[in-house]
C-alpha positions in Angstrom: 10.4 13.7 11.3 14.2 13.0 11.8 14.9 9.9 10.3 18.7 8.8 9.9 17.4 7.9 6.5 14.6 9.3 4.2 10.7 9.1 3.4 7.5 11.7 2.6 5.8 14.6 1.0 4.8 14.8 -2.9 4.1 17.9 -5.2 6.6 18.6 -7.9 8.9 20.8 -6.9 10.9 22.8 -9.8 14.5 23.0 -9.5 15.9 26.3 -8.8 17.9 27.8 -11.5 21.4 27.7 -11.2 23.7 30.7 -10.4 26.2 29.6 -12.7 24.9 27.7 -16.1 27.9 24.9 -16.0 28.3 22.2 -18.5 26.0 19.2 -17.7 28.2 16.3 -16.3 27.0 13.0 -15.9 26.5 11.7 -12.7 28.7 8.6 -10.9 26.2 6.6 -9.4 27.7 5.1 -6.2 28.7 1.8 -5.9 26.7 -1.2 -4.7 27.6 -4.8 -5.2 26.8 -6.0 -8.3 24.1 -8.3 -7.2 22.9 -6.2 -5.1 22.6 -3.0 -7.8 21.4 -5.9 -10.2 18.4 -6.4 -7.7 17.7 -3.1 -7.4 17.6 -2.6 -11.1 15.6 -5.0 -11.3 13.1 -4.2 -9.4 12.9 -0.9 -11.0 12.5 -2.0 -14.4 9.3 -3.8 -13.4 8.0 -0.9 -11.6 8.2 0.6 -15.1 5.6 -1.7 -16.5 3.8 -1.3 -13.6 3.4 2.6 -13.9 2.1 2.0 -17.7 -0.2 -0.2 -16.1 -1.8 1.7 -13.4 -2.3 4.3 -16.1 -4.4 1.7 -18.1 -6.9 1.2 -15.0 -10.1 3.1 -14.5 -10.4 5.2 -11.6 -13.0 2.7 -10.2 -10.8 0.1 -10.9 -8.6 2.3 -8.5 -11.2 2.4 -5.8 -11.3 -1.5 -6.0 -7.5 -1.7 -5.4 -7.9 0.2 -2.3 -10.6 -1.7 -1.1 -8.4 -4.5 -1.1 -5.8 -2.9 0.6 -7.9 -2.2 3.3 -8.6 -6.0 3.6 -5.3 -6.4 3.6 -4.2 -4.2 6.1 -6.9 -5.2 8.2 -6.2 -8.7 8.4 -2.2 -8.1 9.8 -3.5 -4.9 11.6 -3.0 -7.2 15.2 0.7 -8.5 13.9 1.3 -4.4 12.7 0.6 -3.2 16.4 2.1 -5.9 18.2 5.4 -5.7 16.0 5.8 -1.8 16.4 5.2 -1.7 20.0 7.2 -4.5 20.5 10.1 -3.4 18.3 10.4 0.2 20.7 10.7 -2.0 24.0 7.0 -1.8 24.9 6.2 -5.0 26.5 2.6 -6.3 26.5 0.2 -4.8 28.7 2.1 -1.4 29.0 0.1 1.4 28.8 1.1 3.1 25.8 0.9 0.4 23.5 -2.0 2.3 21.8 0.1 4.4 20.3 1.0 1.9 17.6 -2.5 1.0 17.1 -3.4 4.9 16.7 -0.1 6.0 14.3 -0.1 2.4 12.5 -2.8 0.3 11.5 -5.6 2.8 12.1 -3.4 5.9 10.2 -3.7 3.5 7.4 -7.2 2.5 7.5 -8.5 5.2 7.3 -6.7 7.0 4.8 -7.3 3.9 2.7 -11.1 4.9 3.3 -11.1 8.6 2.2 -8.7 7.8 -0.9 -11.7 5.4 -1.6 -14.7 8.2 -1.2 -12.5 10.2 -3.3 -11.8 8.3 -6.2 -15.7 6.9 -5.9 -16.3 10.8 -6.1 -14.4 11.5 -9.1 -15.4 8.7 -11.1 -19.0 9.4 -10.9 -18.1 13.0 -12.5 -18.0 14.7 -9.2 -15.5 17.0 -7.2 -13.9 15.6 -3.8 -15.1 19.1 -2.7 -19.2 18.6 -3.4 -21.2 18.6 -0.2 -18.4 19.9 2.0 -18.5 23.3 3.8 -16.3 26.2 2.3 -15.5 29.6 4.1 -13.2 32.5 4.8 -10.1 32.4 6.6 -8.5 36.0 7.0 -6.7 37.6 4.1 -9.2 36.2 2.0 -8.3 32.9 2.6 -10.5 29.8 1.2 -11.1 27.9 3.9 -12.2 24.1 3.7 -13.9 22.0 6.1 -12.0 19.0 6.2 -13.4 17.2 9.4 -15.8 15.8 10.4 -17.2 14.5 7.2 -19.6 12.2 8.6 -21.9 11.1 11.7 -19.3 8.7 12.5 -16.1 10.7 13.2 -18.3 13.5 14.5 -19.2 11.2 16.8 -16.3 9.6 18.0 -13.8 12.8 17.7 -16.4 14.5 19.6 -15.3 18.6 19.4 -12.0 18.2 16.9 -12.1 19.7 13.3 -10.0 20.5 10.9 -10.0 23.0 7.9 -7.5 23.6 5.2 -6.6 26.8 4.3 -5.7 27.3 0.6 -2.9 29.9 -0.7 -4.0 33.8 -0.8 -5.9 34.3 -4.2 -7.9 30.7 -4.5 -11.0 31.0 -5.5 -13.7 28.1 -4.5 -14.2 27.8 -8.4 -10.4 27.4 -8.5 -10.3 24.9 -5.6 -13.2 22.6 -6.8 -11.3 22.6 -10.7 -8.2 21.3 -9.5 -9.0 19.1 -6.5 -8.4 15.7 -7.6 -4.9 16.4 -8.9 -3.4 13.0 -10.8 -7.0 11.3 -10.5 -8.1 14.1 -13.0 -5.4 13.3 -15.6 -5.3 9.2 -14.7 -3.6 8.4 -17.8 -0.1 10.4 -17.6 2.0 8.7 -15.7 4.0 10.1 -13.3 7.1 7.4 -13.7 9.0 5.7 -11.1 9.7 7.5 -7.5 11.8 6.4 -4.4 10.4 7.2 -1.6 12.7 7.1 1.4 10.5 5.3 4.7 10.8 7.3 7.7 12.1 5.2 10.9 9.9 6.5 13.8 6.4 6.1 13.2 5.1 2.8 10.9 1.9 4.1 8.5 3.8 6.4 7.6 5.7 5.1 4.6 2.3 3.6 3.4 0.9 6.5 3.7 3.9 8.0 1.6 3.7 5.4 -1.4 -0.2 6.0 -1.5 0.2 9.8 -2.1 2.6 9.5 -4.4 0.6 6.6 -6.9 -2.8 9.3 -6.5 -1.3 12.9 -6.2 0.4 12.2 -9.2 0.5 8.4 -10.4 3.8 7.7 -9.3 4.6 4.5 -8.5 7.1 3.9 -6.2 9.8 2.0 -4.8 10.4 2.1 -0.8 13.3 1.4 1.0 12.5 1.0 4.3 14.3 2.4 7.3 16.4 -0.2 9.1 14.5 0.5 12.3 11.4 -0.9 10.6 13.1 -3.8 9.3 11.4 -6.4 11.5 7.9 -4.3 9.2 8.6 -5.7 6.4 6.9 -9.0 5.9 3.7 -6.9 7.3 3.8 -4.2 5.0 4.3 -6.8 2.0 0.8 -8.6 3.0 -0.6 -5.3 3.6 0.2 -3.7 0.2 0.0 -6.7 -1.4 -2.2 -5.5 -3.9 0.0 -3.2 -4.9 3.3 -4.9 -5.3 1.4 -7.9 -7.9 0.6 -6.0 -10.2 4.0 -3.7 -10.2 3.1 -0.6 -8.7 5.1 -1.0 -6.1 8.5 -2.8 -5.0 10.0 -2.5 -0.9 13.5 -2.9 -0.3 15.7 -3.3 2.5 19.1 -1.2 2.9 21.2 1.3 4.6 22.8 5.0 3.4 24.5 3.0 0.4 21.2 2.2 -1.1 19.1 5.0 -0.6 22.3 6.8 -2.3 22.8 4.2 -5.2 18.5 4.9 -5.8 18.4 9.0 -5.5 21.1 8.8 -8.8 19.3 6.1 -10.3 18.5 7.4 -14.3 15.0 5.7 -14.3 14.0 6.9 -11.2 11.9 10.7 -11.8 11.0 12.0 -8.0 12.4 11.4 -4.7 10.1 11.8 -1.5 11.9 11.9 2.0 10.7 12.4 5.7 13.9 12.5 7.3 16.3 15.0 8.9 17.3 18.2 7.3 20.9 16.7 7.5 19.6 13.6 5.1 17.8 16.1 2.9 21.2 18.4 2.3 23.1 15.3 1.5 21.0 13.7 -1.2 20.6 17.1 -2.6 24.1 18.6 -2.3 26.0 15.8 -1.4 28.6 15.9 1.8 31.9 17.7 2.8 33.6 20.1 0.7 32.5 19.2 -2.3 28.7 20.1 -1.2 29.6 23.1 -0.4 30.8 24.4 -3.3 27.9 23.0 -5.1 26.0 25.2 -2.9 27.4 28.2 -3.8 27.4 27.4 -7.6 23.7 26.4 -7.2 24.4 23.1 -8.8 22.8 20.4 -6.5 24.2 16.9 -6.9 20.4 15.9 -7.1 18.8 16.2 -10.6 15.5 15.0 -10.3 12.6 17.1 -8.1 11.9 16.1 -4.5 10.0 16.6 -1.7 10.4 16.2 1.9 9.4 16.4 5.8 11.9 17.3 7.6 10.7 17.8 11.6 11.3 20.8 13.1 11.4 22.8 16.5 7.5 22.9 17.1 6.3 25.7 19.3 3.2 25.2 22.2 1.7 28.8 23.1 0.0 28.8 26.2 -2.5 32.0 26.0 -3.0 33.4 29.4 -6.1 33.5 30.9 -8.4 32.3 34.3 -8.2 28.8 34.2 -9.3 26.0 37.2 -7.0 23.7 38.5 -8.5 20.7 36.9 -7.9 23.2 33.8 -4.3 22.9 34.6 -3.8 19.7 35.2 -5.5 18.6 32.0 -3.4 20.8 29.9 0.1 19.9 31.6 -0.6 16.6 30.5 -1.5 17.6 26.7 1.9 19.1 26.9 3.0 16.3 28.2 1.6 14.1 25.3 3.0 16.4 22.8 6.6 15.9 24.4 6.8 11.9 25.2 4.2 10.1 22.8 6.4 7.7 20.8 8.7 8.6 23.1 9.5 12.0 21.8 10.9 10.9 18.5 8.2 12.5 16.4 8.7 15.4 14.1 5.7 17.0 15.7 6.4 16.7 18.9 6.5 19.5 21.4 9.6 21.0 22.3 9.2 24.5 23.2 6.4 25.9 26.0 6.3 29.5 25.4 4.5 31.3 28.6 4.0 34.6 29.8 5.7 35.6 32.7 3.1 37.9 33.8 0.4 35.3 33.9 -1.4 35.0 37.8 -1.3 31.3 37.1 2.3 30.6 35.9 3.8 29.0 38.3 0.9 27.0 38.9 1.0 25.8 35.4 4.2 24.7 35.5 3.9 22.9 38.7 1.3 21.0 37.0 3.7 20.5 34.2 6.6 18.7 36.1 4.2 16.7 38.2 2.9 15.3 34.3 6.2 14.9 32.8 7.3 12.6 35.9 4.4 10.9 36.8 4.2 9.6 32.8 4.4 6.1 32.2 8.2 5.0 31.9 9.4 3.7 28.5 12.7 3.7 26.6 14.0 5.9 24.4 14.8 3.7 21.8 15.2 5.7 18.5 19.1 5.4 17.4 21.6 8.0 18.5 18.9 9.7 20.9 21.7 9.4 23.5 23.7 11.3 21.9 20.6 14.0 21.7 20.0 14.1 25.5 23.7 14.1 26.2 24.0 17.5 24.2 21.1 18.6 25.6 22.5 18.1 28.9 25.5 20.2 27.7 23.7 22.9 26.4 21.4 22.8 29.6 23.4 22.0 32.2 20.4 23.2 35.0 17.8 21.1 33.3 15.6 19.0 35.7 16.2 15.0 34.9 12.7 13.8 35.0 10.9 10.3 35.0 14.0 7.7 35.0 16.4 10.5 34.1 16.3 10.3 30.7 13.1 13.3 30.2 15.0 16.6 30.9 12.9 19.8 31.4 14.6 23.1 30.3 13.6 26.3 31.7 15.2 29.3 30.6 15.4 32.9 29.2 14.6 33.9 25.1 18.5 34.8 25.5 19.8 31.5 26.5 16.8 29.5 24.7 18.9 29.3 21.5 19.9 25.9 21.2 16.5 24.4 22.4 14.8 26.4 19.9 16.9 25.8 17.0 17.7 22.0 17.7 15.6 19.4 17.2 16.3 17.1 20.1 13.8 14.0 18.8 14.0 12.7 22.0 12.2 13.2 25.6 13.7 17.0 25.8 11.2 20.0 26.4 11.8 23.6 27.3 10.2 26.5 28.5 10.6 30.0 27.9 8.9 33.3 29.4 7.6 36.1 27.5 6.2 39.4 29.0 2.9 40.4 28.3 -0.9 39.7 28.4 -4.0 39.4 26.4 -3.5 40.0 22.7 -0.5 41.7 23.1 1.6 38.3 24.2 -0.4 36.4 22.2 1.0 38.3 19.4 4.8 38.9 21.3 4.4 34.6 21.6 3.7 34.3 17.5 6.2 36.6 16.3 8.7 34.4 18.3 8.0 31.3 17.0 8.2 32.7 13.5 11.3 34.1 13.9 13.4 32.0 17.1 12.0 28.5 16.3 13.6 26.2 13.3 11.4 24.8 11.1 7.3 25.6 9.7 5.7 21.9 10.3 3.6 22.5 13.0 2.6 25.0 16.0 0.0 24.6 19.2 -2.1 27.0 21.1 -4.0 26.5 24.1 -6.2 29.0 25.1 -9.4 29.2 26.8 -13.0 30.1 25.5 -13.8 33.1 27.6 -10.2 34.6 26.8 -10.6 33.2 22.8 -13.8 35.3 23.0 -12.9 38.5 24.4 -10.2 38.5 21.8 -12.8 38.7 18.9 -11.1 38.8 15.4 -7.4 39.4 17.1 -7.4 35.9 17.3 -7.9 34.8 14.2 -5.8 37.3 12.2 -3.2 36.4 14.8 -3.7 32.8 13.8 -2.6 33.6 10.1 0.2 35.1 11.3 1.0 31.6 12.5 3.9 30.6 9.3 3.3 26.9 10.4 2.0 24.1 7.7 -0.4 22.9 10.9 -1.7 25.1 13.8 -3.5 23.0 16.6 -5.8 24.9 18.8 -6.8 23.3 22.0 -5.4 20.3 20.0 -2.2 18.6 19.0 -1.0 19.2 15.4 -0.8 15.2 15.5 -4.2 15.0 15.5 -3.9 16.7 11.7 -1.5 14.1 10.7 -4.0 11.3 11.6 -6.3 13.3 9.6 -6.5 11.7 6.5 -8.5 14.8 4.7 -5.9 17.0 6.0 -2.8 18.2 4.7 0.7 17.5 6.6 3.8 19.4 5.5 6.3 22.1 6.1 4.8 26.2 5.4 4.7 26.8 1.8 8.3 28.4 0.8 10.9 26.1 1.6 13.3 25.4 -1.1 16.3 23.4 -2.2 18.6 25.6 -0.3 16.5 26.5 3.0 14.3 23.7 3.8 13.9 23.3 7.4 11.1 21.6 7.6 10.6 20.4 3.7 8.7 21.0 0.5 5.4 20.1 -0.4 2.6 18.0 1.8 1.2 14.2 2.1 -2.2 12.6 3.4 -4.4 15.2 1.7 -7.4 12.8 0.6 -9.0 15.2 -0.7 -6.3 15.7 -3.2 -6.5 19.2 -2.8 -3.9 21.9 -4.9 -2.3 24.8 -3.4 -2.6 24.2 0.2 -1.4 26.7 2.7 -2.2 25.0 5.9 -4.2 22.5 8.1 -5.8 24.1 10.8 -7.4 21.9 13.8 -9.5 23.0 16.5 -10.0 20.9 19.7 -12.7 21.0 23.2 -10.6 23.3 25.5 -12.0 20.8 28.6 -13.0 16.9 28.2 -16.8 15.7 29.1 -18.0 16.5 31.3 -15.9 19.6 31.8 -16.4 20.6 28.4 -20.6 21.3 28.6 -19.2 25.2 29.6 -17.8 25.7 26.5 -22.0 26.0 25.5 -21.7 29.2 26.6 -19.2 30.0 24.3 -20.4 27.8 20.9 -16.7 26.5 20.7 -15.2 23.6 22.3 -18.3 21.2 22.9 -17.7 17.8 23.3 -18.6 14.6 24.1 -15.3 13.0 24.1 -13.3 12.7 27.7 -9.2 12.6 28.2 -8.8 11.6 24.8 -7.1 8.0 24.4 -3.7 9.4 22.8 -3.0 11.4 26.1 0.4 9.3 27.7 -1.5 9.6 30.8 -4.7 7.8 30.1 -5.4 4.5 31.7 -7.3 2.8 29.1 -5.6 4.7 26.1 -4.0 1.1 24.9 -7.8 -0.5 25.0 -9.7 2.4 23.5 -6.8 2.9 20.7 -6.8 -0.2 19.7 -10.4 -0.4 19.6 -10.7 2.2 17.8 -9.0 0.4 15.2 -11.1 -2.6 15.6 -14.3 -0.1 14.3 -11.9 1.2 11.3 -12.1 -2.7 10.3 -15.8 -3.9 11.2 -17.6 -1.1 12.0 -19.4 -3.1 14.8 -20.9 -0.1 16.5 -22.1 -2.8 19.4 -18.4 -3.9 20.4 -17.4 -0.2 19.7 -20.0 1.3 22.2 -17.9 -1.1 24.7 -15.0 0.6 23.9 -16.4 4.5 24.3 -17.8 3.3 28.0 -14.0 2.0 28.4 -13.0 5.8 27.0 -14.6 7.5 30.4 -12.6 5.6 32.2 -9.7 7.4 30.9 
């Protein structure tokens, strides 16, 4: 996720060793005002007695904490909603005001709930993995069932799943002996961490804090992006629990704090979701003296971190015979993947990549500009995205201006796609590029580009139809694996892995300090899984009623119409929100309400 500043994904990352072995020099920690530093210090001394604290609780004394939380963020889930839409320009009773119900309150909720079944798990003397469906992915792969775990979300994600794959050699015996990670060892303490709160999406610097203080019982202090300012007082009731008994501490501040924090001596881990830019400078530092830090392999940061970092994400569209309601559908799941949040997401969409020999091409993207301009109008509001489009425009200057002008649709050649697959525009900006080929063979052609032309390894899509999914037999699959993305979405957006709590979210294992694209490391994970690989999520190819054909297939079944994230659904603000409603009361007679208000989507 670009952020101008930082914020999110844990696991201890070792520090490369340097090329050169120069003398250790101690580090000038930049200047704040005194008051100001004095504050800061402050506060981080007390999150030292908090960390030696939390290590003196019981892991169901753990589970009661987040129970709390829950009531807490419950109880300003309304204020939460209301404040993020409000603060992106999204007045009330626009359409998309659901989104801030989706990626904010409910994100939290029901995280809060699986850390809870998790920690419940492991004190009892179980493993987060008992009862839940194991298999093989190719290469050898273990694969875990991750979702549905319950009647419940089977239910109401009607057709969605999601499976981590672990790294190559994991065995299940290996998988079910590590899975808990810091709730296995609760009383080593994993010190004080900064965690740097991304600016575009609001549960997710929650969500950050809560990995850190169970992957590894790191407590945390969060300095908030200044485009979640207005946040704050919300996510001080919500986390209340935390911050009384000093296991957590949220500060306010620009680049001069966040610097002044990543030198800090007591602090032991920094997690960021932010830009690759932000990631190089706390690492390296800026200008010339960076670079030659660089090439001595002496980063200016001395403590591990970890990071999401965005990306160019790729959408695959596998040829095959679909009908025109087929079409439509899927130009506006495109669409959804491009403009939701108003394409300031890390995960968003940017890249369509189609075969040029496919009957229904031009169709398709008929379909697809109709979607993109026929989208509900709202502002791009996420700092500097001006300048995004306008070098966009330069880059582009054929692009169609779409919607109010500011969505601009790129469609061009692998040779001249180089900017728009190596930029990541976080803003309403998404391209299309043509492949040859058909069947397996572009399917394959379409994989080996994204690998190769497309910065960054956080997350990849591919739509593709049942009867063409089918005919491809294991080709698909290995070709899946091939896929060097930390999330691959079939028939789905990778998104819908993020707000899966019992997923994993996070760049393709390999990045390091001096190539990281994407990041290091992954977050959410409930599960508290070790050595992920990947989240994989499968989605219904068609919405009920469509979606009853996919019987003949035994994939894609579901119960579940337009789904309520889609930009174009017409009761996606009411269903979201009641959605979140359920995560708090689980009052399944209001919540039937809402599913009748879902088919009117």
């Amino acid at each position: 996720m670009t952020t101008t500043d930082a914020s999110a994904t844990p696991t201890r990352t070792p520090q490369p060793k340097p090329k050169k072995a120069p003398a250790r020099t101690t580090r000038k920690t930049p200047d704040l005002p005194a008051e100001q530093a004095a504050d800061l210090d402050a506060a981080i001394s007390e999150l030292e007695t908090g960390a030696r604290a939390w290590s003196a609780l019981t892991l169901m004394q753990r589970r009661t904490l987040l129970e709390r939380i829950h009531a807490a963020t419950a109880a300003v889930a309304e204020e939460w909603a209301d404040l993020a839409a409000t603060s992106k320009g999204l007045a009330p009773g626009h359409p998309l005001r659901g989104e801030e119900w989706l990626s904010g309150p409910y994100a939290a909720l029901v995280a809060l709930d699986a850390y809870r079944d998790t920690l419940g798990t492991l004190a009892d003397g179980g493993s987060p993995l008992d009862g839940i469906r194991s298999g093989t992915a190719p290469g050898g792969r273990l694969a875990v069932r991750t979702s549905p775990l319950n009647a419940t979300d089977a239910l109401l994600l009607s057709g969605y799943k999601t499976q981590v794959w672990l790294q190559p050699g994991v065995t299940l015996a290996d998988a079910r002996g590590a899975a808990g990670l810091g709730q296995l060892r609760p009383t080593e303490s994993g010190g004080v961490g900064l965690v740097l709160g991304a600016g575009n999406i609001t549960s997710i610097p929650l969500l950050d804090v809560l990995y850190e203080l169970l992957a590894f019982n790191r407590v945390s202090i969060l300095k908030v992006n200044p485009t979640q300012d207005a946040l704050v007082p919300v996510f001080e009731r919500a986390l209340a629990p935390l911050i009384e008994p000093g296991f957590l501490r949220i500060v306010r501040g620009g680049g001069d704090v966040g610097a002044y924090l990543t030198q800090h001596a007591s602090i032991s881990h920094v997690h960021i979701t932010g830009s690759e830019s932000t990631f190089r400078a706390i690492v390296w530092g800026t200008g010339a003296d960076a670079t030659r830090r660089r090439e001595e392999g002496r980063p200016l940061l001395e403590k591990p971190i970890s990071a999401e970092l965005g990306g160019v994400s790729p959408i695959i569209i596998v040829p095959g015979e679909w009908s025109r309601a087929d079409l439509r559908y899927h130009a506006e799941h495109v669409v959804t993947m491009r403009l939701h949040n108003s394409g300031h997401n890390c995960i968003a969409g940017q890249v369509v990549i189609v075969s040029r020999d496919w009957a229904q091409r031009d169709d398709f993207l008929d379909e697809l500009r109709a979607a993109y301009e026929r989208a509900p109008q709202r502002p791009v509001w996420y700092p500097k995205s001006d300048e995004k489009l306008a070098a966009a425009s330069e880059d582009y200057p054929d692009a169609a201006h779409c919607g109010d002008g500011s969505r601009l649709l790129i469609e061009t050649t692998p040779d001249d796609a180089g900017a728009l697959e190596t930029t990541e525009y976080f803003s309403p900006v998404l391209g299309v590029v043509g492949l040859p080929g058909d069947g397996q063979e572009f399917l394959d052609a379409a994989i080996a580009h994204a690998n190769d032309k497309l910065t960054g390894t956080l997350g990849a899509n591919v739509l593709i139809d049942p009867a063409t999914q089918d005919a491809f037999g294991a080709g698909f699959a290995r070709a899946i694996a091939d896929l060097h993305y930390g999330t691959v979405a079939i028939n789905a957006w990778t998104a819908f892995g993020f707000l899966t709590p019992t997923a994993t979210w996070g760049a393709y294992p390999g990045g390091t300090l001096e190539d990281a694209p994407s990041g290091m490391g992954v977050v959410h994970n409930a599960l508290l899984l070790d050595r992920v690989e990947r989240t994989v999520v499968t989605g219904p190819f068609r919405p009920f009623p469509r979606s009853v054909s996919a019987l003949t297939h035994r994939r894609g079944v579901s119960v579940l119409p337009k789904p309520p994230w889609f930009v174009t659904s017409r009761t996606g603000a009411a269903v979201c929100e009641g959605f979140t409603r359920f995560r708090i009361d689980g009052d399944w007679a209001k919540m039937s309400v809402v599913l009748v208000k879902a088919y009117g989507a």
